[in-house]
PDB file of N, CA, C, O and CB in Angstrom:
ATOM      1  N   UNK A   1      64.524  20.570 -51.948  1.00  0.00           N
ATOM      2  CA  UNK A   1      64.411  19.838 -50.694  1.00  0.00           C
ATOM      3  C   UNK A   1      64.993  20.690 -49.586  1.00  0.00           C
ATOM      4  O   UNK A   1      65.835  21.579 -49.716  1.00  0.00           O
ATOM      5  CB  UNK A   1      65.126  18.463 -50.772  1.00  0.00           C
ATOM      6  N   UNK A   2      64.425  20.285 -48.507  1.00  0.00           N
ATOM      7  CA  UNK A   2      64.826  21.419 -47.613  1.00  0.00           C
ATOM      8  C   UNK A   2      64.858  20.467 -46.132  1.00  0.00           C
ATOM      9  O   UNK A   2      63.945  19.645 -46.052  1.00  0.00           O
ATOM     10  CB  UNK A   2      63.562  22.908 -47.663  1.00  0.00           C
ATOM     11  N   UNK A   3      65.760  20.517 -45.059  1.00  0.00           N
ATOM     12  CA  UNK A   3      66.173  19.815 -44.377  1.00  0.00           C
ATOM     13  C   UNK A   3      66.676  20.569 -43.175  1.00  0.00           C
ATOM     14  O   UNK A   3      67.682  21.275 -43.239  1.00  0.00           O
ATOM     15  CB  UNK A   3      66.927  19.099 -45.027  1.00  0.00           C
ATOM     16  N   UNK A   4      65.939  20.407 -42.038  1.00  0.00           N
ATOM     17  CA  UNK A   4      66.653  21.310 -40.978  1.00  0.00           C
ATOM     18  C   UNK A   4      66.762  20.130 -40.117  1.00  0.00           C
ATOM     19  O   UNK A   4      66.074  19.124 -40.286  1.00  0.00           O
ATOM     20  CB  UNK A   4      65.817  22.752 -40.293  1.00  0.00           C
ATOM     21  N   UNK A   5      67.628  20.265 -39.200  1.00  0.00           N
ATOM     22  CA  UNK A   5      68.071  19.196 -38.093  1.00  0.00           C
ATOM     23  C   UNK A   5      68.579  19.386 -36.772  1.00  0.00           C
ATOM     24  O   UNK A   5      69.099  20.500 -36.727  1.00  0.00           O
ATOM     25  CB  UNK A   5      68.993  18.500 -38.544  1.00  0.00           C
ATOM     26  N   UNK A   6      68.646  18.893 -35.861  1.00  0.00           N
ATOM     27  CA  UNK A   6      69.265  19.140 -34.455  1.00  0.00           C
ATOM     28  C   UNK A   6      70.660  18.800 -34.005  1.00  0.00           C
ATOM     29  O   UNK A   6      70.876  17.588 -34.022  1.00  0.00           O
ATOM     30  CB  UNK A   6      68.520  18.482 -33.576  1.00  0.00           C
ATOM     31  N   UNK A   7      71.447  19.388 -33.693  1.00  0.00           N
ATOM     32  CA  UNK A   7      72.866  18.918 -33.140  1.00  0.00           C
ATOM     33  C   UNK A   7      72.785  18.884 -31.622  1.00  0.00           C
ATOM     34  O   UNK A   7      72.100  19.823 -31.216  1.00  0.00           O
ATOM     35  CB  UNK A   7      74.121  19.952 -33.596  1.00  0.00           C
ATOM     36  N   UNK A   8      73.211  18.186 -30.745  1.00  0.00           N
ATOM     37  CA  UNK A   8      74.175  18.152 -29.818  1.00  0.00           C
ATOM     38  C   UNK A   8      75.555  18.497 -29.610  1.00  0.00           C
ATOM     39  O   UNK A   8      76.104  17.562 -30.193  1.00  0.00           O
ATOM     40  CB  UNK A   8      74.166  17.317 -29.625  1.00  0.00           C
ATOM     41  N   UNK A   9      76.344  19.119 -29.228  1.00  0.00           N
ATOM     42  CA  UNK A   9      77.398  19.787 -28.605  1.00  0.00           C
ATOM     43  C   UNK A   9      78.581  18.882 -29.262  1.00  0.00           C
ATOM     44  O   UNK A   9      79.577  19.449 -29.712  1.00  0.00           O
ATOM     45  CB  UNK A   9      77.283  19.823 -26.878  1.00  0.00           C
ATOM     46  N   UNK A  10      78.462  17.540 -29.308  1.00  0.00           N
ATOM     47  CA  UNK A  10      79.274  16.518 -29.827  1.00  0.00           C
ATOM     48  C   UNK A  10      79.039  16.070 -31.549  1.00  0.00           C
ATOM     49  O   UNK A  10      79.503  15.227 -32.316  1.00  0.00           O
ATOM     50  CB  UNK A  10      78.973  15.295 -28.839  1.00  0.00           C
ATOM     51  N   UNK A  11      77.851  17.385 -31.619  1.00  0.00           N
ATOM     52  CA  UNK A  11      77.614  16.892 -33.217  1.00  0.00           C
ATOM     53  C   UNK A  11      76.976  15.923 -34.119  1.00  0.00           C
ATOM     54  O   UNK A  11      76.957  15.690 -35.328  1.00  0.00           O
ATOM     55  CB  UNK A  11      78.468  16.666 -33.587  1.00  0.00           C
ATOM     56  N   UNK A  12      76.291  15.299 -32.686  1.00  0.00           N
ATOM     57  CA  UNK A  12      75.674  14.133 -33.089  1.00  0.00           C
ATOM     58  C   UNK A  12      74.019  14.326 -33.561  1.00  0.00           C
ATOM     59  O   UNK A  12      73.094  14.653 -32.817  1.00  0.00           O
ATOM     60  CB  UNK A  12      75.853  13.146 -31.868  1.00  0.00           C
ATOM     61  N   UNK A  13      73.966  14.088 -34.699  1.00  0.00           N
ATOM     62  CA  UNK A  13      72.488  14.552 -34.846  1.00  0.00           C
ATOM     63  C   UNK A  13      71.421  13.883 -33.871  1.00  0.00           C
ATOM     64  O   UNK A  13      71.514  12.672 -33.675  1.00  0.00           O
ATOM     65  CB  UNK A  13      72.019  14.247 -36.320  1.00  0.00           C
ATOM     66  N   UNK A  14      70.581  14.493 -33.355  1.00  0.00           N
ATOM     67  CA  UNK A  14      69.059  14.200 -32.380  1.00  0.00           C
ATOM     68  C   UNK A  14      68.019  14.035 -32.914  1.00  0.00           C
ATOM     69  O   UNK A  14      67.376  13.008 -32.697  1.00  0.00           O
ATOM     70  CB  UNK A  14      68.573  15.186 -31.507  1.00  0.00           C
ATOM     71  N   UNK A  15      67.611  14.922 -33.684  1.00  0.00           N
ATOM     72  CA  UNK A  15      66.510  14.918 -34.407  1.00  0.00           C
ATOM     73  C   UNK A  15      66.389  15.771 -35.742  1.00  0.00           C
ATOM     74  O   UNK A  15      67.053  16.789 -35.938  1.00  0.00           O
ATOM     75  CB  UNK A  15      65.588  15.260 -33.548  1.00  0.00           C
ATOM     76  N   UNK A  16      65.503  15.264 -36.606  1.00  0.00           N
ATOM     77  CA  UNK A  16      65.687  15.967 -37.982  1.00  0.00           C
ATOM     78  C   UNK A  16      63.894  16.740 -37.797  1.00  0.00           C
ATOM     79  O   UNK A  16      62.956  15.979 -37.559  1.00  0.00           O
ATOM     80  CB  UNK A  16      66.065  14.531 -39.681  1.00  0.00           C
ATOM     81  N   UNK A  17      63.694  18.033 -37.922  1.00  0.00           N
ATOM     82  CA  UNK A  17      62.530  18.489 -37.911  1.00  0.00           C
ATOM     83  C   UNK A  17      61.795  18.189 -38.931  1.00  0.00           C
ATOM     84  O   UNK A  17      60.719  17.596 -39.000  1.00  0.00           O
ATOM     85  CB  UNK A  17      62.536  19.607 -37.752  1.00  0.00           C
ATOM     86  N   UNK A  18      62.539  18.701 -39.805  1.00  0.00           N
ATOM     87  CA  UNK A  18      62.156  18.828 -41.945  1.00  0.00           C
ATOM     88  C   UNK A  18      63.050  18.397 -42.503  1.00  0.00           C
ATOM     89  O   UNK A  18      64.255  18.644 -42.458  1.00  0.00           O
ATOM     90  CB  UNK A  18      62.032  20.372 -42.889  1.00  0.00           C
ATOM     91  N   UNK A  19      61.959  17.148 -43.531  1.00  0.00           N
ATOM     92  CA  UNK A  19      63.127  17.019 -44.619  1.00  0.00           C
ATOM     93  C   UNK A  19      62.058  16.738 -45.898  1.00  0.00           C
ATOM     94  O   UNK A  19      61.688  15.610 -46.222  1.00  0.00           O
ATOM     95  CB  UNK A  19      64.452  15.550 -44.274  1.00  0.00           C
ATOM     96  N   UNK A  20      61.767  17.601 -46.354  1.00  0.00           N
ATOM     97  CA  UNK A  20      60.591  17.720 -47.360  1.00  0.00           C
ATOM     98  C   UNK A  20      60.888  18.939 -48.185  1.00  0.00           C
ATOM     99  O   UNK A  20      61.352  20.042 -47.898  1.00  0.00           O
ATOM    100  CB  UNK A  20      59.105  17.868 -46.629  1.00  0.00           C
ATOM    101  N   UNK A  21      60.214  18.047 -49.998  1.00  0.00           N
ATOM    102  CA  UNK A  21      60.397  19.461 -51.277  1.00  0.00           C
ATOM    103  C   UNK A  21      59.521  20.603 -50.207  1.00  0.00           C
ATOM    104  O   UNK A  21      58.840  20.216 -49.257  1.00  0.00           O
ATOM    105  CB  UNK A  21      59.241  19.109 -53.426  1.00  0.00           C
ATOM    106  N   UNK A  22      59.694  21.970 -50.566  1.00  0.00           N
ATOM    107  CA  UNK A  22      59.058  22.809 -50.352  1.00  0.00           C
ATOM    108  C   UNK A  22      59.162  24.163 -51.426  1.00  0.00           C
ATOM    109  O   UNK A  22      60.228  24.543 -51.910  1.00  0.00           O
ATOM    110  CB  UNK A  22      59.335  22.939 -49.099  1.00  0.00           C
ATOM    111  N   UNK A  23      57.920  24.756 -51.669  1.00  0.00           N
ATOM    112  CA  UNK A  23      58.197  26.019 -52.557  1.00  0.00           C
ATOM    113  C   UNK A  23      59.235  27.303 -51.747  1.00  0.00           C
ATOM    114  O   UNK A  23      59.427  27.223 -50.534  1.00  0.00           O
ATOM    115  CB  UNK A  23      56.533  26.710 -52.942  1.00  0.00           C
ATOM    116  N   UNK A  24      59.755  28.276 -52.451  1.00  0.00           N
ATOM    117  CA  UNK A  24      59.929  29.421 -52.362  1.00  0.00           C
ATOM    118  C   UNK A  24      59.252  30.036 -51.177  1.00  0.00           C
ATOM    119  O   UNK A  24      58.066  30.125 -51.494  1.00  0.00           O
ATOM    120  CB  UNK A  24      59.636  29.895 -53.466  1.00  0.00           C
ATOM    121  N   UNK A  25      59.408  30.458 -50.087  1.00  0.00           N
ATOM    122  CA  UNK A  25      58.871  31.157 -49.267  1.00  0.00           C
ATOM    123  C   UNK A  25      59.475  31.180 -48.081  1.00  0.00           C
ATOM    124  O   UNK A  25      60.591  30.711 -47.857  1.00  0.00           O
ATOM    125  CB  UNK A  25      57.767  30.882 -49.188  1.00  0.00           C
ATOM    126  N   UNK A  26      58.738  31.741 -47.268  1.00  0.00           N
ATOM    127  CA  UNK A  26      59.056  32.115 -45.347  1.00  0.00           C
ATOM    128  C   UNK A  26      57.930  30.866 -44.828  1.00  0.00           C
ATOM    129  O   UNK A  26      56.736  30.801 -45.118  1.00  0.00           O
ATOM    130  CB  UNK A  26      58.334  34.360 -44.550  1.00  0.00           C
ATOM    131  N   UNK A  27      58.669  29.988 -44.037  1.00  0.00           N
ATOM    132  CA  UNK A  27      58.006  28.818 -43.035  1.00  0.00           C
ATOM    133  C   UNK A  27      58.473  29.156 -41.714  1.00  0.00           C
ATOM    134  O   UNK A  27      59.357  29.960 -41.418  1.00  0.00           O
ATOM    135  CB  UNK A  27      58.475  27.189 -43.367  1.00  0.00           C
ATOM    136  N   UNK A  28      57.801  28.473 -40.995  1.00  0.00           N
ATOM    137  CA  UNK A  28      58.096  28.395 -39.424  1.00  0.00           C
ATOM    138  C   UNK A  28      58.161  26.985 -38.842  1.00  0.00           C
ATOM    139  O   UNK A  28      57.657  26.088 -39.519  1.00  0.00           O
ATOM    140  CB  UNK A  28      56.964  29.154 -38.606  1.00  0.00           C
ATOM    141  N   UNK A  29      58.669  26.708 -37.777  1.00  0.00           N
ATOM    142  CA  UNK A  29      58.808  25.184 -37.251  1.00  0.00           C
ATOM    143  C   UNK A  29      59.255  25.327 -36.057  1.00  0.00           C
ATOM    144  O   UNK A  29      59.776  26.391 -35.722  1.00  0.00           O
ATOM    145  CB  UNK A  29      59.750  24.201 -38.005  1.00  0.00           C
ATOM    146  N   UNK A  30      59.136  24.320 -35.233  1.00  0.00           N
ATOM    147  CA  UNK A  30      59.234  24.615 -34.119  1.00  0.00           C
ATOM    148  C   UNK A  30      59.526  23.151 -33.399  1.00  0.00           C
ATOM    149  O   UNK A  30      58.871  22.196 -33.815  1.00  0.00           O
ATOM    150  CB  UNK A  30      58.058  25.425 -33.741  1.00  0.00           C
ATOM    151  N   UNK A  31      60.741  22.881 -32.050  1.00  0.00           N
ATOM    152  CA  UNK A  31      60.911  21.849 -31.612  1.00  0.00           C
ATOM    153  C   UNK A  31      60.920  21.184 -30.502  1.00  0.00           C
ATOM    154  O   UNK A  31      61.996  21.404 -29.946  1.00  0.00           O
ATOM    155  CB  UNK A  31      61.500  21.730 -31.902  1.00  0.00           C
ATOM    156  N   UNK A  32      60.049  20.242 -29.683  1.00  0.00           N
ATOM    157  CA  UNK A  32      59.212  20.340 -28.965  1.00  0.00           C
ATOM    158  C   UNK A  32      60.133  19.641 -27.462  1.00  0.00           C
ATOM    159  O   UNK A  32      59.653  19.347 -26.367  1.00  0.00           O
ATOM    160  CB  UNK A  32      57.859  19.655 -29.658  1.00  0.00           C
ATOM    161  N   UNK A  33      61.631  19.531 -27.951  1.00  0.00           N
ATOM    162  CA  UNK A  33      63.053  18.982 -27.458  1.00  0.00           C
ATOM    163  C   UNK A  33      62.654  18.176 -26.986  1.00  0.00           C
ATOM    164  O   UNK A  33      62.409  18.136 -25.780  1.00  0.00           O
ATOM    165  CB  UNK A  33      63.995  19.611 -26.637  1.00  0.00           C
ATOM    166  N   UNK A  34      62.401  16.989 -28.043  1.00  0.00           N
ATOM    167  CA  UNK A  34      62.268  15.526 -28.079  1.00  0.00           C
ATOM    168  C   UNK A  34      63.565  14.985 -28.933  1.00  0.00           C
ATOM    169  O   UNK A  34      64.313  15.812 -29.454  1.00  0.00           O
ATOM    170  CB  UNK A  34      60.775  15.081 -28.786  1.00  0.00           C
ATOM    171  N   UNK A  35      63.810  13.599 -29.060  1.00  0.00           N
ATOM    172  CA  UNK A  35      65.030  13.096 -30.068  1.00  0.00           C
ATOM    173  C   UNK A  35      64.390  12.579 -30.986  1.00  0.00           C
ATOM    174  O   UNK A  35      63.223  12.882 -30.735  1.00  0.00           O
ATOM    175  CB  UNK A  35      66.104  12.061 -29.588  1.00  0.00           C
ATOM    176  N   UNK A  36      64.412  11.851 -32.109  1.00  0.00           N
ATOM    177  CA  UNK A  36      64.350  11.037 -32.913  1.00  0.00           C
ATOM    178  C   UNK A  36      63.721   9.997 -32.293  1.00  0.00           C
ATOM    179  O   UNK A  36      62.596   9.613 -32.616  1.00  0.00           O
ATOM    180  CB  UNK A  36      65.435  10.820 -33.444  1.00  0.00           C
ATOM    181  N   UNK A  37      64.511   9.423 -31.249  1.00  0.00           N
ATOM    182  CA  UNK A  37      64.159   8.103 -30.267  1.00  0.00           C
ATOM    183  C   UNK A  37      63.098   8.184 -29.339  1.00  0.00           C
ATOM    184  O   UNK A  37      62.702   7.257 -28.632  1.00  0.00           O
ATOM    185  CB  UNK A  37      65.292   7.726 -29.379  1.00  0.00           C
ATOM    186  N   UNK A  38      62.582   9.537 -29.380  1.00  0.00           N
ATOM    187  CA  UNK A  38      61.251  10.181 -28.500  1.00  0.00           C
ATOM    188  C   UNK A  38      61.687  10.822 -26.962  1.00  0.00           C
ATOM    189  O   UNK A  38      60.979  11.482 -26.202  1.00  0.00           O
ATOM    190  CB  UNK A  38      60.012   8.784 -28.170  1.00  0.00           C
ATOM    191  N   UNK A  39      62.923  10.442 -26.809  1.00  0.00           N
ATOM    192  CA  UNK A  39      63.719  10.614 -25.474  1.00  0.00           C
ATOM    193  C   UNK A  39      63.974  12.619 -25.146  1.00  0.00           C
ATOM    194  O   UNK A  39      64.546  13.455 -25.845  1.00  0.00           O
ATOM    195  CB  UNK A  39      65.562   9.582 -25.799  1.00  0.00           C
ATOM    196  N   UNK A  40      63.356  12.742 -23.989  1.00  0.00           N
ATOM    197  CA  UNK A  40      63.305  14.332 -23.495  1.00  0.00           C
ATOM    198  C   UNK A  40      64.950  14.577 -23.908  1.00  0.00           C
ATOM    199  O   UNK A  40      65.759  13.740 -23.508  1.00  0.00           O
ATOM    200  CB  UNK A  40      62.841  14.641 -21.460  1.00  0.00           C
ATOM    201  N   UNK A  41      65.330  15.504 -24.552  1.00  0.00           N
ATOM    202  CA  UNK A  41      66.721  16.158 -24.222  1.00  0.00           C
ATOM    203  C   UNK A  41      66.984  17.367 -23.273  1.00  0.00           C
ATOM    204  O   UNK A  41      66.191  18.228 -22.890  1.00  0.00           O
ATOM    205  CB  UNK A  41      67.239  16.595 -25.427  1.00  0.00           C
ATOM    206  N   UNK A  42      67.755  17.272 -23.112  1.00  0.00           N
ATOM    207  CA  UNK A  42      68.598  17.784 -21.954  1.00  0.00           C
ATOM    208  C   UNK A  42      68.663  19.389 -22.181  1.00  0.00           C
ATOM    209  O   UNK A  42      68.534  19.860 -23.311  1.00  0.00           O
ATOM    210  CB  UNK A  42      70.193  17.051 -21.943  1.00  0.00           C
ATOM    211  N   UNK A  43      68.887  20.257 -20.955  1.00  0.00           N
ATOM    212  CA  UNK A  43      68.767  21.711 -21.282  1.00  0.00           C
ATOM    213  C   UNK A  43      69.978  22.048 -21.542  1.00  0.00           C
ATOM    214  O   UNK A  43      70.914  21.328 -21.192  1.00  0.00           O
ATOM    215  CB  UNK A  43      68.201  22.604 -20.277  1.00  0.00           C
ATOM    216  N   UNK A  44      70.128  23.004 -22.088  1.00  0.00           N
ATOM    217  CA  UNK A  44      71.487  22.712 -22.936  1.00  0.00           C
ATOM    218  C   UNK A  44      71.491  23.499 -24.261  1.00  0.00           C
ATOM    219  O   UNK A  44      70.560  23.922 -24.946  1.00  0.00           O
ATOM    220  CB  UNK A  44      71.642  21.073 -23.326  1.00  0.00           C
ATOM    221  N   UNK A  45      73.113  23.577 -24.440  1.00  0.00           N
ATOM    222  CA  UNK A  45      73.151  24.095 -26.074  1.00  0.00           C
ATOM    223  C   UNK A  45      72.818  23.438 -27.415  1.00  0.00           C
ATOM    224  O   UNK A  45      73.397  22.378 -27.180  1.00  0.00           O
ATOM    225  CB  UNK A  45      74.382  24.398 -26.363  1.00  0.00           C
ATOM    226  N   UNK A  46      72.338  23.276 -28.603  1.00  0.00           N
ATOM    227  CA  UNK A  46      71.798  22.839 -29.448  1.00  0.00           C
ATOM    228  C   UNK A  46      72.709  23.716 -30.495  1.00  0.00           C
ATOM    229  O   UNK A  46      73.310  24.774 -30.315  1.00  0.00           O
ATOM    230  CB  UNK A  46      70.300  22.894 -29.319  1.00  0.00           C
ATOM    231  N   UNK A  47      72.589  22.902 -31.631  1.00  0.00           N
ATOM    232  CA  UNK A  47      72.432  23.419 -33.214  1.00  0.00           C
ATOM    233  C   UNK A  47      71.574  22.739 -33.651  1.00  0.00           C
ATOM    234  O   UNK A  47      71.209  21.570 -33.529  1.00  0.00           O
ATOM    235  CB  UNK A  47      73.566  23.329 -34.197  1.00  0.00           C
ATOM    236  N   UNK A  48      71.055  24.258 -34.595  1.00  0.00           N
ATOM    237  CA  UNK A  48      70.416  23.507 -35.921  1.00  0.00           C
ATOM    238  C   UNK A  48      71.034  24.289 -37.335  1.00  0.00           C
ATOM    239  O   UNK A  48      71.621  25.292 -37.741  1.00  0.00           O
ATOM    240  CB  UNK A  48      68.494  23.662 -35.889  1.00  0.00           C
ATOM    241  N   UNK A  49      70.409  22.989 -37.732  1.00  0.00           N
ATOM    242  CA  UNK A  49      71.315  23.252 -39.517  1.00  0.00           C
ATOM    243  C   UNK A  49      70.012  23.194 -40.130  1.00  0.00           C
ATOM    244  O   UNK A  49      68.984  22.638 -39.744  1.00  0.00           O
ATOM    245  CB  UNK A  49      72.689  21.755 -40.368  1.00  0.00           C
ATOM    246  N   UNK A  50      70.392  24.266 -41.753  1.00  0.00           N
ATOM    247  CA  UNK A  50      68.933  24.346 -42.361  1.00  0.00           C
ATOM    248  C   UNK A  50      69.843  23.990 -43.604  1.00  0.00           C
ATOM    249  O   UNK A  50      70.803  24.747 -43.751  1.00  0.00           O
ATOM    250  CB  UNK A  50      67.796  25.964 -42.294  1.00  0.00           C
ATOM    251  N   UNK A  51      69.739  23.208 -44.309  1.00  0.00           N
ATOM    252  CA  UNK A  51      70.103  22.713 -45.662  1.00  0.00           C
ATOM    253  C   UNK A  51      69.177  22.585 -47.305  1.00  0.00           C
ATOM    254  O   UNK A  51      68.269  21.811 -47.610  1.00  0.00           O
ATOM    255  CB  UNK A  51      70.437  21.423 -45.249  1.00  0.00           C
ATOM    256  N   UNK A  52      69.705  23.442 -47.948  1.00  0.00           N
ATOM    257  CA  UNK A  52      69.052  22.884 -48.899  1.00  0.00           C
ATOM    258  C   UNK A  52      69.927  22.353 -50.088  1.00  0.00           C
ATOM    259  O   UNK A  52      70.841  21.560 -49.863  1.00  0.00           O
ATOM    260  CB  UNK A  52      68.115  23.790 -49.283  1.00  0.00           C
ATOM    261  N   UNK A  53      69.621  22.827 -51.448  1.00  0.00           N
ATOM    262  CA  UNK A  53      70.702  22.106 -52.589  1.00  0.00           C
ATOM    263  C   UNK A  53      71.671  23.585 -52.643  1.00  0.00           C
ATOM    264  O   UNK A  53      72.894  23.537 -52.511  1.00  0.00           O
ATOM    265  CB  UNK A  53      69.786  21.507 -54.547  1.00  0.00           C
ATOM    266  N   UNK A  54      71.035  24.680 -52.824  1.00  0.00           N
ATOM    267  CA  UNK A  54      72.178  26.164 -52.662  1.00  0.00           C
ATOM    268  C   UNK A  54      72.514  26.936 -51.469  1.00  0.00           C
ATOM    269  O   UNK A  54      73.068  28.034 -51.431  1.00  0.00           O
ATOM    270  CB  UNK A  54      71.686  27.352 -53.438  1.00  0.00           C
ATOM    271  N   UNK A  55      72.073  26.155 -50.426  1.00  0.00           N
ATOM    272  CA  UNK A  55      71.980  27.006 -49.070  1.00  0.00           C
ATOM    273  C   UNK A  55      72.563  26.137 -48.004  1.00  0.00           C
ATOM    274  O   UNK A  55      72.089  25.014 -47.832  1.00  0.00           O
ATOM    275  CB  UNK A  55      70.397  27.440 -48.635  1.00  0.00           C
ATOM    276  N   UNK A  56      73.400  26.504 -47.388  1.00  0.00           N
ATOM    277  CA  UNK A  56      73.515  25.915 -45.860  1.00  0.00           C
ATOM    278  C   UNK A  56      74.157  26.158 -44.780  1.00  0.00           C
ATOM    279  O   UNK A  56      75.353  25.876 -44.713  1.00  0.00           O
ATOM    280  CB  UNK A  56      73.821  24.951 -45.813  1.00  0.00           C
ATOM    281  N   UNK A  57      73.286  26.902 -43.402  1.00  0.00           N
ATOM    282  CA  UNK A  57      73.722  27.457 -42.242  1.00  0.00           C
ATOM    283  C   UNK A  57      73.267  26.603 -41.078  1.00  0.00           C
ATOM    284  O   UNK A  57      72.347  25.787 -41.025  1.00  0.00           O
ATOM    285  CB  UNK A  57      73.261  28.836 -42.142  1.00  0.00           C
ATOM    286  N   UNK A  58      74.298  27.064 -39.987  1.00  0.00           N
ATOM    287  CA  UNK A  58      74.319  26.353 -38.808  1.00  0.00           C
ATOM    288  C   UNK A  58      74.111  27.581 -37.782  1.00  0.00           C
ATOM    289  O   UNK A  58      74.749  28.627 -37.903  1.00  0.00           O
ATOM    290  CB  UNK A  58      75.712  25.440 -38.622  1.00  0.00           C
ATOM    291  N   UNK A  59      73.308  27.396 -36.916  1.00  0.00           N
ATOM    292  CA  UNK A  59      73.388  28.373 -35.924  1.00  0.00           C
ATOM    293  C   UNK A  59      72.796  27.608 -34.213  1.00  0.00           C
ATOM    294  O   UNK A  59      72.005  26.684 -34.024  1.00  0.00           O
ATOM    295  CB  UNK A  59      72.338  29.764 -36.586  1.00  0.00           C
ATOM    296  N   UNK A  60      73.444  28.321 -33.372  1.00  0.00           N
ATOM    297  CA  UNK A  60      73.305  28.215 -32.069  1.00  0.00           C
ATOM    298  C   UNK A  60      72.513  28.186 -31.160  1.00  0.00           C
ATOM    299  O   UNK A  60      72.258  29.365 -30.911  1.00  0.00           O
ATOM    300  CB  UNK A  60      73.689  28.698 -31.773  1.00  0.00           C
ATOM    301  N   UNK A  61      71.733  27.282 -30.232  1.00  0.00           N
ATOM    302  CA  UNK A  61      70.129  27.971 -29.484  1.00  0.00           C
ATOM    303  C   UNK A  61      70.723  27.428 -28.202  1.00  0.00           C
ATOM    304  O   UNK A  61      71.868  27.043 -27.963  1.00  0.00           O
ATOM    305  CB  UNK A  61      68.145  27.198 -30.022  1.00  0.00           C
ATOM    306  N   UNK A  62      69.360  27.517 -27.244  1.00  0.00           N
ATOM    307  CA  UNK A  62      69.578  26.991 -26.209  1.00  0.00           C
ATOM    308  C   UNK A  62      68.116  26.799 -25.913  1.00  0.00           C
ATOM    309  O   UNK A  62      67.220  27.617 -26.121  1.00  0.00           O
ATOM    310  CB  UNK A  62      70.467  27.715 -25.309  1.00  0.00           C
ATOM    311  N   UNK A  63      68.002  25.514 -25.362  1.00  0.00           N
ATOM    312  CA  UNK A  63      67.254  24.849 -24.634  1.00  0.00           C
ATOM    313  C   UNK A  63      67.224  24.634 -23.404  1.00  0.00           C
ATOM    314  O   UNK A  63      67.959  23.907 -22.736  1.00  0.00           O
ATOM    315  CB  UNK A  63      67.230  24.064 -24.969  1.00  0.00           C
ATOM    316  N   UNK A  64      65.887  25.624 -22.918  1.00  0.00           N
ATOM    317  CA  UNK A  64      65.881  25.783 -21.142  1.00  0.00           C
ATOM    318  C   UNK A  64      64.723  24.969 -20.854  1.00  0.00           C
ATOM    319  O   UNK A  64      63.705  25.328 -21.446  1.00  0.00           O
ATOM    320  CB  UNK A  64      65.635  27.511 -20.399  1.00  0.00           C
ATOM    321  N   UNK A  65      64.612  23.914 -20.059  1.00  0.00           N
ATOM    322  CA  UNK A  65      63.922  23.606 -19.459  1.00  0.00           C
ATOM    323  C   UNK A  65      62.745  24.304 -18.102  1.00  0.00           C
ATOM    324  O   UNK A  65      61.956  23.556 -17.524  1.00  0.00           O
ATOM    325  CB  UNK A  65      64.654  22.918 -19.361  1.00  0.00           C
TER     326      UNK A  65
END
């Protein structure tokens, strides 16, 4: 299972992109800085987290409007 997601600055999750089994490989995804709730987010710093059952990193973006 494989699970990537959105943070806000406060840590609060926004939106979850993926959360689906997937095989072995290189994917791409992409986020269209909407919330969960459908609500535009704000320009601004972001995390996303990519999780699986042996893996899990957090890294930094930014969202420019």
């Amino acid at each position: 299972r494989v699970v990537v997601e959105i943070f806000n600055l406060l840590g609060q999750k926004i939106k979850t992109l993926v959360n689906e089994e997937k095989l072995a490989g290189s994917y791409t995804t992409s986020w269209n800085g909407t919330t969960d709730k459908g609500l535009t987010a704000a320009s601004g710093i972001y995390f996303y987290r990519i999780k699986t059952e042996n893996f899990s990193d957090t890294k930094k973006m930014i969202l420019m409007r």
